[in-house]
KOLLOVO-948581 format. One record per atom (N, C-alpha, C): residue in three letters; x, y, z. Coordinates in pm, whole numbers, padded with zeros to 5 digits, always signed. Example, Ala and Ser with C-alpha at 12.3 -4.5 7.8 and 13.67 -1.06 7.14 Angstrom:
! residues 2
ALA+01319-00569+00780 ALA+01230-00450+00780 ALA+01320-00330+00780 SER+01285-00225+00708 SER+01367-00106+00714 SER+01290+00003+00787 
***
This chain:
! residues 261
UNK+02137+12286+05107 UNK+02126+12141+05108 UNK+02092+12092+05248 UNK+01974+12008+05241 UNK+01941+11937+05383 UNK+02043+11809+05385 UNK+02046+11765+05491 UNK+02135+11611+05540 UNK+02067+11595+05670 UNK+02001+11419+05688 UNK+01960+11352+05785 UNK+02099+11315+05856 UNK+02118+11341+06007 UNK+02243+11253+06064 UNK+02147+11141+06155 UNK+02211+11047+06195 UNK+02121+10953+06298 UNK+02255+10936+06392 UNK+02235+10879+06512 UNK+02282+10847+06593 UNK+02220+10736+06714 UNK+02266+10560+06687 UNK+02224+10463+06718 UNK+02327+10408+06811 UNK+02287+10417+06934 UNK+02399+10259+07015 UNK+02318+10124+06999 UNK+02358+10033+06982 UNK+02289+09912+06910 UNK+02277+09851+06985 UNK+02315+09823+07103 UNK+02296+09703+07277 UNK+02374+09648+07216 UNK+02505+09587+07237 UNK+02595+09527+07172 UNK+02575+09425+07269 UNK+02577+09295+07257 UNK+02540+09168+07250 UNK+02630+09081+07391 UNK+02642+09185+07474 UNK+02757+09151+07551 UNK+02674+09083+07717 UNK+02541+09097+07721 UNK+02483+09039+07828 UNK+02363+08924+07796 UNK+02372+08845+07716 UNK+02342+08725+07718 UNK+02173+08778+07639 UNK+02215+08920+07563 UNK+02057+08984+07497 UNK+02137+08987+07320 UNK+02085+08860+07214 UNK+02116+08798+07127 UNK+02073+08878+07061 UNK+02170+08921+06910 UNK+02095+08990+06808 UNK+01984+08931+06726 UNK+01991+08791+06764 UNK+01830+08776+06632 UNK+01689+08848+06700 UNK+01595+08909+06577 UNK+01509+08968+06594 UNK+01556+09081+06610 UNK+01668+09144+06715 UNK+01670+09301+06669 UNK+01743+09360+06554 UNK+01837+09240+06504 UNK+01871+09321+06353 UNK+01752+09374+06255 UNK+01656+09249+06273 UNK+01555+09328+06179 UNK+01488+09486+06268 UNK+01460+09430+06362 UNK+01427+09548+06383 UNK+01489+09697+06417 UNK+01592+09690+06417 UNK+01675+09793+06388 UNK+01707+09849+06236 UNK+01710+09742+06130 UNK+01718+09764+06003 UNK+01551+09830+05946 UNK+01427+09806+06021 UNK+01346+09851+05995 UNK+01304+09990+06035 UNK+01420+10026+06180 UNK+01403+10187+06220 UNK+01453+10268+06104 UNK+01589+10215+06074 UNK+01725+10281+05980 UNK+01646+10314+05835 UNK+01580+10226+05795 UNK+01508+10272+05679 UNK+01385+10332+05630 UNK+01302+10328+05776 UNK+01201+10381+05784 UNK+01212+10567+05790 UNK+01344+10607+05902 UNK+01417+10755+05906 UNK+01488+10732+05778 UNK+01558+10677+05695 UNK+01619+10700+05554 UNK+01779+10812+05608 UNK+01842+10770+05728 UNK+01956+10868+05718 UNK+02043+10886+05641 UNK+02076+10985+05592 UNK+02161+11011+05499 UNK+02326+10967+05514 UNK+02323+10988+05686 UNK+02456+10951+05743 UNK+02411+10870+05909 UNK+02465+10751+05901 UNK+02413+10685+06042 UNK+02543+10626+06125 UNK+02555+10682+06231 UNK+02695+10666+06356 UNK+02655+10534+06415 UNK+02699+10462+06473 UNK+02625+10311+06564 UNK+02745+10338+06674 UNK+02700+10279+06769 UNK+02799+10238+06894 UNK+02774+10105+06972 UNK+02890+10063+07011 UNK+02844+09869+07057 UNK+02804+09826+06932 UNK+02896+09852+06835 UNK+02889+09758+06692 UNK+03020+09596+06752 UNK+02963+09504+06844 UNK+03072+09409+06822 UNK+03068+09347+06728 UNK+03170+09232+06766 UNK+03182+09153+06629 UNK+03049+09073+06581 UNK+02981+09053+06708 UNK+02840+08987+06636 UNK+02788+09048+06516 UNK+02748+09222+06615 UNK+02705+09281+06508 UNK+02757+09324+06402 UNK+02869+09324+06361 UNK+02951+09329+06238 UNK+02944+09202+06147 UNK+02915+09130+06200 UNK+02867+09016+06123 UNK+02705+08983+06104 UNK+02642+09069+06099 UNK+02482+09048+06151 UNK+02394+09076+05981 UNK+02294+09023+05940 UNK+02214+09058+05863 UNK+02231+09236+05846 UNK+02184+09260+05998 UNK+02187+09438+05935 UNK+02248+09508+05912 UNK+02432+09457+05890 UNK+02542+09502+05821 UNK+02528+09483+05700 UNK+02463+09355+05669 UNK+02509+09295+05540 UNK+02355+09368+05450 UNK+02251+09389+05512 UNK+02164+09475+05452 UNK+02207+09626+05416 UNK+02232+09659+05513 UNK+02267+09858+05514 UNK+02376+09818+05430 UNK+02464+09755+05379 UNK+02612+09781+05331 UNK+02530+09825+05144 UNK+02385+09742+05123 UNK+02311+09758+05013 UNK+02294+09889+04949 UNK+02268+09963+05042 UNK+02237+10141+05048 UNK+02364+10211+05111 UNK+02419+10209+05206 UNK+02531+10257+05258 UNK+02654+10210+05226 UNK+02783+10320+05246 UNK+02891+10284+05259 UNK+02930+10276+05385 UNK+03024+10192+05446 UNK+03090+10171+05600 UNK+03252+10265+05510 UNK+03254+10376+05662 UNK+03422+10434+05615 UNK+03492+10297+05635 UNK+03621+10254+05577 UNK+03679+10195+05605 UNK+03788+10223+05732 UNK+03791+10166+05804 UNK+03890+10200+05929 UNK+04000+10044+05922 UNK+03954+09974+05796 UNK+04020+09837+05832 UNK+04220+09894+05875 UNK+04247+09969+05738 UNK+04365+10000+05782 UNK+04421+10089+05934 UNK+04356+10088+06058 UNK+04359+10151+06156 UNK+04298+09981+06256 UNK+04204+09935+06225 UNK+04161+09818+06327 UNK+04120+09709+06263 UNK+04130+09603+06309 UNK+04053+09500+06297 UNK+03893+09532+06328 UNK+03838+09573+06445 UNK+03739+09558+06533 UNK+03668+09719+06603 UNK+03596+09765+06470 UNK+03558+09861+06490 UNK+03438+09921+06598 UNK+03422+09939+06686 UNK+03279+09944+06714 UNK+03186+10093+06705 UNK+03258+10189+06667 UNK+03170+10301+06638 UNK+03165+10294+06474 UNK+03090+10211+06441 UNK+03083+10241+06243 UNK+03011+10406+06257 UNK+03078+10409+06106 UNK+03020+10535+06033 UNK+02912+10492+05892 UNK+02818+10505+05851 UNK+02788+10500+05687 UNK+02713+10595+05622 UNK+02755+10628+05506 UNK+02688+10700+05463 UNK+02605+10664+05292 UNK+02528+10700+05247 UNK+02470+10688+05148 UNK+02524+10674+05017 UNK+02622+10590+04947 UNK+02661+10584+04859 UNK+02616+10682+04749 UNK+02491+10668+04711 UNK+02393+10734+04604 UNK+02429+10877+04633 UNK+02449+10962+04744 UNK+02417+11059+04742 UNK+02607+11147+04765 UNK+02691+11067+04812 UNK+02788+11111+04866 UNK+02924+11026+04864 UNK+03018+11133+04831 UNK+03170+11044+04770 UNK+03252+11077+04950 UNK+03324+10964+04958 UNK+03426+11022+05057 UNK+03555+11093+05010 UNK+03566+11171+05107 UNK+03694+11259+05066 UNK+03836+11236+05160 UNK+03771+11263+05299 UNK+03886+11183+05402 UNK+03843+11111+05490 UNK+03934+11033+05537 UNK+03824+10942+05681 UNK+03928+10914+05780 UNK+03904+10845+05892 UNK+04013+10793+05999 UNK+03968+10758+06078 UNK+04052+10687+06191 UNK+03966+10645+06328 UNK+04080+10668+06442 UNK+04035+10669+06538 UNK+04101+10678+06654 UNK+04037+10617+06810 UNK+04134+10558+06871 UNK+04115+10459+07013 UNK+04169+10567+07065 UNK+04056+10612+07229 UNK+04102+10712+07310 UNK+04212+10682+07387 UNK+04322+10758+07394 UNK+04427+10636+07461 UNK+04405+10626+07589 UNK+04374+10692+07685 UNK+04342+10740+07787 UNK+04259+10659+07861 UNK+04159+10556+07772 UNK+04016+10508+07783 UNK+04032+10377+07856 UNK+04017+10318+07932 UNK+04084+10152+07901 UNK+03971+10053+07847 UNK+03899+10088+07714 UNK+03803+10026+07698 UNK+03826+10017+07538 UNK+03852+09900+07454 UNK+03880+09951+07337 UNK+03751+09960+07227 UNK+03662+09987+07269 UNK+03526+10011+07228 UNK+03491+10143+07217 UNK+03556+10209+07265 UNK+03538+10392+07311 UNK+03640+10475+07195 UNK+03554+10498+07075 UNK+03645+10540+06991 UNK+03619+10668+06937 UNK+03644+10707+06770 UNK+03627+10761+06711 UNK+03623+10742+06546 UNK+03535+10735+06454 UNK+03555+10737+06342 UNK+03497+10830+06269 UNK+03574+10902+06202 UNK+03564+11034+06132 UNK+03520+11013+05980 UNK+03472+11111+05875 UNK+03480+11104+05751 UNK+03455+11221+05731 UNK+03497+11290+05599 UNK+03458+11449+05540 UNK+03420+11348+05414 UNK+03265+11377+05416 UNK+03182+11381+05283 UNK+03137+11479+05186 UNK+03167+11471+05046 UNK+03094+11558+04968 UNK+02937+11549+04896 UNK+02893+11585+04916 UNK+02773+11597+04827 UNK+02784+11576+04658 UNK+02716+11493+04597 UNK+02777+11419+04441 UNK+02724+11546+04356 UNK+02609+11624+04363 UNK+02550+11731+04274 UNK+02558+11875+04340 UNK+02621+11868+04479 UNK+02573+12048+04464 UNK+02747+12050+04533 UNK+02843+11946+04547 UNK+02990+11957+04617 UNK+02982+11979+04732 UNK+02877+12058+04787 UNK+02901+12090+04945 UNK+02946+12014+05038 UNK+03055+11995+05146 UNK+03105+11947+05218 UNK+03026+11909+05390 UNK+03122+11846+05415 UNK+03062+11821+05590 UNK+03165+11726+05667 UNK+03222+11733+05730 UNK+03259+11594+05861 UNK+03147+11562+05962 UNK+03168+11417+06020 UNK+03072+11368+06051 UNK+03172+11283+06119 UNK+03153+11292+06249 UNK+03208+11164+06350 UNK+03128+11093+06422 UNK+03143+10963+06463 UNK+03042+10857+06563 UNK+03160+10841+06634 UNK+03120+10861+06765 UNK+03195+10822+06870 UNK+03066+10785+06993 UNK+03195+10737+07121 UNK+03155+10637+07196 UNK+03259+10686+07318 UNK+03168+10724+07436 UNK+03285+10775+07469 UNK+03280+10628+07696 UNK+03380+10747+07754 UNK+03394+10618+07852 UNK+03233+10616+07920 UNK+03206+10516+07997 UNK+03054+10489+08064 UNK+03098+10483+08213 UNK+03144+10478+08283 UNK+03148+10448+08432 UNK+03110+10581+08489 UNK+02995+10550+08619 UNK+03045+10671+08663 UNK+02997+10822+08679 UNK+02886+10818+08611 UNK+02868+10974+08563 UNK+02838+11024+08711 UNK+02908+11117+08691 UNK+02975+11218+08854 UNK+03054+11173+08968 UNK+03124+11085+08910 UNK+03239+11035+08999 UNK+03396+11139+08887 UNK+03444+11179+08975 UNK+03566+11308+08946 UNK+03654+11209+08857 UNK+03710+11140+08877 UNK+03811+11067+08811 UNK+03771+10968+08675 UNK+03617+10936+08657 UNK+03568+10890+08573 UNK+03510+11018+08431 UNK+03449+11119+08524 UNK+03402+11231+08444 UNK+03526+11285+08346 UNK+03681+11285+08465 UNK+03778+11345+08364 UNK+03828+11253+08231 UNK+03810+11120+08204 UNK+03832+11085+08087 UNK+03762+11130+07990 UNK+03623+11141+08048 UNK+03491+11228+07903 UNK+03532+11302+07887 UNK+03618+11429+08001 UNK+03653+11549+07933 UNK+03745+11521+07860 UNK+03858+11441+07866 UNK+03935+11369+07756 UNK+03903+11319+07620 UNK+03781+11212+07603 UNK+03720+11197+07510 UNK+03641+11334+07457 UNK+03622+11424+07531 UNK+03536+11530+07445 UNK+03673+11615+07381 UNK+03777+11644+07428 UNK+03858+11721+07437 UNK+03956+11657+07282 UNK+03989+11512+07275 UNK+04024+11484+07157 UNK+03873+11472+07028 UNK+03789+11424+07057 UNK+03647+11476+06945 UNK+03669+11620+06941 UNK+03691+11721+06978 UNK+03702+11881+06965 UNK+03824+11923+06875 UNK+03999+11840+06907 UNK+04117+11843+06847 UNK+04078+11790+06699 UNK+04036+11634+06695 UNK+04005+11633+06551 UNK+03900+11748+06454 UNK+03772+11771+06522 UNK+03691+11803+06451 UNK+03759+11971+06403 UNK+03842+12043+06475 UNK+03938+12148+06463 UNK+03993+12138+06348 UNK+04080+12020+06360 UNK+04148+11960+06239 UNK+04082+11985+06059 UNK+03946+11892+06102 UNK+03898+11891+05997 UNK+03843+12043+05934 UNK+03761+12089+06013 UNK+03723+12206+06020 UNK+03844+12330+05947 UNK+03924+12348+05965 UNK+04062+12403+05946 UNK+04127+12357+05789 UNK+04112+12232+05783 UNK+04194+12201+05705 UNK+04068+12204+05529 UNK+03946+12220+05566 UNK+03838+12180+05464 UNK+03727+12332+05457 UNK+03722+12387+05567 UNK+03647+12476+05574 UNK+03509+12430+05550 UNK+03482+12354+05664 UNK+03330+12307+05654 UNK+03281+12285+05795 UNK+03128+12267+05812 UNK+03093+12215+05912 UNK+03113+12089+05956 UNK+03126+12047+06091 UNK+03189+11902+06158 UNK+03032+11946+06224 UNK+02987+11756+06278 UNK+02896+11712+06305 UNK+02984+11553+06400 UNK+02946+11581+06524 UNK+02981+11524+06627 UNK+02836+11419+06701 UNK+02854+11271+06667 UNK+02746+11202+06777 UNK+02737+11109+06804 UNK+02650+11008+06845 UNK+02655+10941+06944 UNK+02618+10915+07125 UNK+02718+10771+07186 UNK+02664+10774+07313 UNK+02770+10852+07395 UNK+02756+10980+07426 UNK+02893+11009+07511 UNK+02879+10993+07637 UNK+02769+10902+07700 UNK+02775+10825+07871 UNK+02781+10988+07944 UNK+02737+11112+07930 UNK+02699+11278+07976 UNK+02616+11344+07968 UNK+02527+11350+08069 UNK+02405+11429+08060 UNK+02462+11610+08052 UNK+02363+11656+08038 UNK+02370+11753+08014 UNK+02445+11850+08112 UNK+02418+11866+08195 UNK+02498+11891+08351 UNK+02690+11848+08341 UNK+02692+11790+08303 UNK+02888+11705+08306 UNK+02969+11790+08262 UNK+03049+11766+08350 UNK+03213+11887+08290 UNK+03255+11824+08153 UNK+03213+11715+08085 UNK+03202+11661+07943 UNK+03148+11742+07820 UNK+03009+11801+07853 UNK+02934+11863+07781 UNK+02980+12032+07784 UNK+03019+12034+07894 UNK+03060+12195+07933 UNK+03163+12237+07824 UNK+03265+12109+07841 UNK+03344+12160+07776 UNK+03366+12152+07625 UNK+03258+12087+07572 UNK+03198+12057+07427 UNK+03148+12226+07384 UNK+03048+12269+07472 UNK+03007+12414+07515 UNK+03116+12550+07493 UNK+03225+12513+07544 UNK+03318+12608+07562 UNK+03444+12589+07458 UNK+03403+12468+07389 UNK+03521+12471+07267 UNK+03443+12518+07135 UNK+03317+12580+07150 UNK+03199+12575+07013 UNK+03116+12473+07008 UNK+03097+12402+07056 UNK+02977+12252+06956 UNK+02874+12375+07016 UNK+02777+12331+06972 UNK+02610+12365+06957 UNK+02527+12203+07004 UNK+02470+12190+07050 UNK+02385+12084+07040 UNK+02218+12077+06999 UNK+02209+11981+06909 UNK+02056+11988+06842 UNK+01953+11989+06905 UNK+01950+11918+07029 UNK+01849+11912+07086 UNK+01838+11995+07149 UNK+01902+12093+07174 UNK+01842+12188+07209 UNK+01852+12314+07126 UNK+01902+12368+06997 UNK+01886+12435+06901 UNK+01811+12412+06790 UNK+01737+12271+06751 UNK+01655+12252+06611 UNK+01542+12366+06656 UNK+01461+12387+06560 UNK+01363+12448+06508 UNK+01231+12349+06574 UNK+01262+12251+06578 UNK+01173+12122+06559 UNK+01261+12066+06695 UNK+01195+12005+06821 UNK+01276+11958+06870 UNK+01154+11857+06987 UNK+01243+11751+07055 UNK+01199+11647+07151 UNK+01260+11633+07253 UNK+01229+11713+07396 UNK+01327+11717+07502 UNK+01309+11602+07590 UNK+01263+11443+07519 UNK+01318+11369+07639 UNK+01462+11297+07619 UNK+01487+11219+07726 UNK+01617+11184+07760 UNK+01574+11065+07645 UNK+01731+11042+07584 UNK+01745+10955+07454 UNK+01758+10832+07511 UNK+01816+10769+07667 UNK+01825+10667+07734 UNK+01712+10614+07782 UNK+01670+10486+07725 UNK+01521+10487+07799 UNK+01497+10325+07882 UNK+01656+10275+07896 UNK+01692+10167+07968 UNK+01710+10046+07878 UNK+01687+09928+07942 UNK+01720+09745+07915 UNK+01597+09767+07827 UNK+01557+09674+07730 UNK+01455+09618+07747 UNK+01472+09464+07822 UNK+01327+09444+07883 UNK+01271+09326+07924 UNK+01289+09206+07860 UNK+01315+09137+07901 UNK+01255+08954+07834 UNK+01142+08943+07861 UNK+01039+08902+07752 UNK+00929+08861+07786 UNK+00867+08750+07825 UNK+00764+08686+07874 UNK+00736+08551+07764 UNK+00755+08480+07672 UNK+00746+08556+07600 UNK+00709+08513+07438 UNK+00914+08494+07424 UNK+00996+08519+07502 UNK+01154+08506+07470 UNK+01186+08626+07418 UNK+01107+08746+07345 UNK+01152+08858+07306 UNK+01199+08950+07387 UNK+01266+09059+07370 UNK+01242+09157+07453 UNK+01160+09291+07401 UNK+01114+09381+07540 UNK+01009+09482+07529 UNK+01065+09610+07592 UNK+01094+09704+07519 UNK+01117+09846+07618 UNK+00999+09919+07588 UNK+01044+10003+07748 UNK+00904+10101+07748 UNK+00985+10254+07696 UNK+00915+10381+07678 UNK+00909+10486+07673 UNK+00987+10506+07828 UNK+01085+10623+07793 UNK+01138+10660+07900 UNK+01040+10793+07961 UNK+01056+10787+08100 UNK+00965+10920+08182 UNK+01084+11038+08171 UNK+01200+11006+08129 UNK+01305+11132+08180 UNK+01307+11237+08089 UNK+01345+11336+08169 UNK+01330+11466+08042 UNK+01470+11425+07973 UNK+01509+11568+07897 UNK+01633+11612+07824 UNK+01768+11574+07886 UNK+01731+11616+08062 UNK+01880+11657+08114 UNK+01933+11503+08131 UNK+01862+11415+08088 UNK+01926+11302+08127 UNK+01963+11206+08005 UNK+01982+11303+07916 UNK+02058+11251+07749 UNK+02172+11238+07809 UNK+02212+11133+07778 UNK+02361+11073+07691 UNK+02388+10999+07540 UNK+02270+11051+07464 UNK+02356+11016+07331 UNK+02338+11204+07263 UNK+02415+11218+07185 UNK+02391+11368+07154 UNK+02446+11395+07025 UNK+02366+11465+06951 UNK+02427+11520+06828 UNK+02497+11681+06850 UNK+02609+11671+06830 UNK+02639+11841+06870 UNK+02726+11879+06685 UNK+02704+11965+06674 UNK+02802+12048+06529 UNK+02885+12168+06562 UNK+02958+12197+06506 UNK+03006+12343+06525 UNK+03064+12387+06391 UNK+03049+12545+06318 UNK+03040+12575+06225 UNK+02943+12592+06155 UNK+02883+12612+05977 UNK+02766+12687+05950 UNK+02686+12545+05943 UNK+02610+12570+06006 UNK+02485+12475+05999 UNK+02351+12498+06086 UNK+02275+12453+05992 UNK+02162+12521+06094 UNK+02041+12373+06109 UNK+02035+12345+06265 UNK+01941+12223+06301 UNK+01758+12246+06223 UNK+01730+12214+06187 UNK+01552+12191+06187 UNK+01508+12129+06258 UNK+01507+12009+06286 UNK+01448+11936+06349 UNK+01495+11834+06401 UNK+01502+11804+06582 UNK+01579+11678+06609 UNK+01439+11568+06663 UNK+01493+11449+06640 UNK+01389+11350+06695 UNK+01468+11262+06806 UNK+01363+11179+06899 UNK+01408+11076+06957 UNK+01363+10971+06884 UNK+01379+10864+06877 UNK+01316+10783+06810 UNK+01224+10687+06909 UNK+01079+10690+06939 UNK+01017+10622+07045 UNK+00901+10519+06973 UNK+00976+10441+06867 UNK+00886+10301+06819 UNK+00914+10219+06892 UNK+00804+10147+06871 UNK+00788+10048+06962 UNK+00966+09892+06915 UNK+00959+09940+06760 UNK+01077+09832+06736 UNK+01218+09915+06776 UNK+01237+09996+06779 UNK+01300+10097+06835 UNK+01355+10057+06988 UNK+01202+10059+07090 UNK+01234+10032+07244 UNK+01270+09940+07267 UNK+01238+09836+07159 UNK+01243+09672+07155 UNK+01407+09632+07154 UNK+01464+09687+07072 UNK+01571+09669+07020 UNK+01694+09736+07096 UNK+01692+09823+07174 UNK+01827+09830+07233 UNK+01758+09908+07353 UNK+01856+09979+07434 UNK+01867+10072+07550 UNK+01884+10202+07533 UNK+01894+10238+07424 UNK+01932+10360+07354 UNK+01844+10420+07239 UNK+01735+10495+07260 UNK+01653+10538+07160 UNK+01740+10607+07039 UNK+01715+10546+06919 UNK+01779+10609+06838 UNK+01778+10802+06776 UNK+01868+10860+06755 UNK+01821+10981+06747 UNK+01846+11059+06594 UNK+01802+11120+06573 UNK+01797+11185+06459 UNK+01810+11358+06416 UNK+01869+11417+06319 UNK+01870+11525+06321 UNK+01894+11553+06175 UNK+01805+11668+06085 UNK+01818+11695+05976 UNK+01847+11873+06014 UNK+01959+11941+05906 UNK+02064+12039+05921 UNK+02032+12069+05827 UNK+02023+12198+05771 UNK+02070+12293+05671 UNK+02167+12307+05664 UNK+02273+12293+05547 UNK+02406+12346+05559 UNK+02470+12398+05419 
***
């Protein structure tokens, strides 16, 4: 069985850069890739209230985390049509002082062939990258994403699928230690793969009142959003996502990865 994962930080609405116009155009990336399972990060309350919640909720399910928060910002969804939930949960890093920096988990089954999977969107801390005392909370945030996905892994006997913005290039005692607990990462194991950096900045205000991003020049080593798995699964193909409604729409090229599992 193949499964699309995506992994989107959405520019959450927090510097005076308004969601009208990029809901659509974000709802036009999401359906154009068709993910089977899609993580978001900087989901605020705007965007929880936005057209492209209330569209995707059409085709997707959101895990519920209501009983855990009011104010989620790493949603999870997955494809109703194709997939029942089995367990789910969320978790605030305690460690973090940001309550945006989370975790939301789900173990999905497949409706016709049963096969299993976990799948987490997380968000991990941003200050900082290579300052010692900032780096050690990522290893924190990587270190509890590793405890749960154990969990699940253990308790289901399936592959876990870990992604999102974890604010760690490739180089970070963050990733190392993602490395040294098992994850794998796609972008650099698919079959099929795109080694530039998934960060490709602001977009611009234009003229016209819109905003415009360009194509980032950076390679790989300067990813911070990342799909990593550990257990049987095998990557095909990872993408960055470099449309133009894509650059338009946030700071964070959306990313993609379809798995054999």
């Amino acid at each position: 069985m193949n499964i699309r994962i995506m992994s989107s930080n959405i520019w959450g609405d927090y510097f005076g850069n308004e969601i009208a116009v990029r809901e659509d155009q974000l709802l036009d990336v999401y359906q154009r890739y068709a993910p089977d399972v899609l993580g978001m990060q900087e989901a605020t309350p705007g965007w929880r209230q936005s057209a492209l919640f209330r569209e995707l909720a059409k085709d997707y399910e959101f895990v519920d985390t209501g009983r855990f928060t009011d104010g989620n910002y790493t949603p999870l969804v997955y494809r109703r049509e194709f997939f029942d939930l089995v367990d789910s949960g969320f978790v605030q890093f305690e460690d973090t002082p940001d309550k945006s920096k989370s975790i939301t988990w789900a173990v999905l089954e497949h409706k016709v062939t049963g096969k299993r999977f976990g799948a987490m969107s997380t968000h991990w801390w941003w200050k900082n990258i290579g300052k010692a005392e900032d780096d050690a909370i990522r290893v924190s945030n990587a270190a509890k994403v590793t405890e749960i996905a154990r969990t699940i892994a253990e308790r289901y006997g399936i592959p876990v699928f870990a992604f999102g913005d974890f604010n760690s290039r490739y180089a970070c005692p963050s990733l190392a230690h993602l490395r040294e607990n098992g994850w794998k990462f796609a972008q650099e194991e698919a079959d099929v793969t795109l080694m530039v950096s998934t960060h490709h900045g602001d977009p611009k205000r234009g003229e016209d009142g819109l905003f415009h991003g360009e194509p980032t020049l950076q390679t790989a080593e300067r990813s911070i959003d990342h799909i990593v798995y550990m257990g049987p699964a095998v990557p095909l193909e990872f993408r960055v996502v470099e449309d133009q409604d894509a650059l338009d729409a946030t700071d964070h090229s959306p990313i993609w990865c379809d798995f054999e599992i």
